[in-house]
N, C-alpha and C positions, 0 to 999 in steps of 0.2 A: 135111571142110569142108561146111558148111550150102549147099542151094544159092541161098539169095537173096543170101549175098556176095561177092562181086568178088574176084579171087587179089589178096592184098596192101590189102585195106579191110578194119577191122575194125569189128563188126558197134557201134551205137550202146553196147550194155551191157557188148561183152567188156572185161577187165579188160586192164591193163599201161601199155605206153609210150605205144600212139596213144589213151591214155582220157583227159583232162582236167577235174575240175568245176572250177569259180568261181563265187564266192557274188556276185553280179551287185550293185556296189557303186549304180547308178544303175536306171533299167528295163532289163527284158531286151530291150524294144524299141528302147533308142538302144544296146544294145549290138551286137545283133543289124544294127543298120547299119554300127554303125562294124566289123565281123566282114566285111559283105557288100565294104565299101570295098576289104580287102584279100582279095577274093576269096574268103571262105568263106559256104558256101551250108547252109539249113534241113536238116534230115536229114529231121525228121518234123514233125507238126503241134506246137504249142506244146503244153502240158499242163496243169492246174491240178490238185495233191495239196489236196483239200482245198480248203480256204478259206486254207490254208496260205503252200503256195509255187505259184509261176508256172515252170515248169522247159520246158527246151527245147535241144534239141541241133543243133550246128552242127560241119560236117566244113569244113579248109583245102584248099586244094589242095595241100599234103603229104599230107594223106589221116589229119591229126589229126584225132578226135573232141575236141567242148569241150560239154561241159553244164554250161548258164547254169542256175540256180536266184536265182530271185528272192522273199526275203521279203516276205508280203504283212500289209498291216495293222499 
């Protein structure tokens, strides 16, 4: 185990069951509220690939990972 993760959290990039993307259909920012409403919190800072996409990851209190990706332009 890495030591910056938690027994039972999986790290923002590991792959599997607690991994989730979504192509963020609105901004990632009213998503990211309606996320915080039901208790899921930022993982890390927002990102921008590019001039591309707006991406950013968000863990639930089940302890899913969800990366938002937002196409930009």
């Amino acid at each position: 185990m890495r030591a910056w993760t938690k027994p039972g959290i999986a790290c923002v990039n590991d792959l599997g069951a607690r991994s989730i993307v979504k192509a963020a259909s609105t901004s990632s920012d009213a998503a990211m509220t309606k996320l915080h409403a039901h208790g899921a919190g930022l993982v890390r800072n927002v990102e921008w690939c590019e001039d591309m996409f707006r991406m950013c990851y968000a863990r639930g209190p089940e302890g899913i990972t969800l990366m938002l990706a937002e196409a930009l332009g």
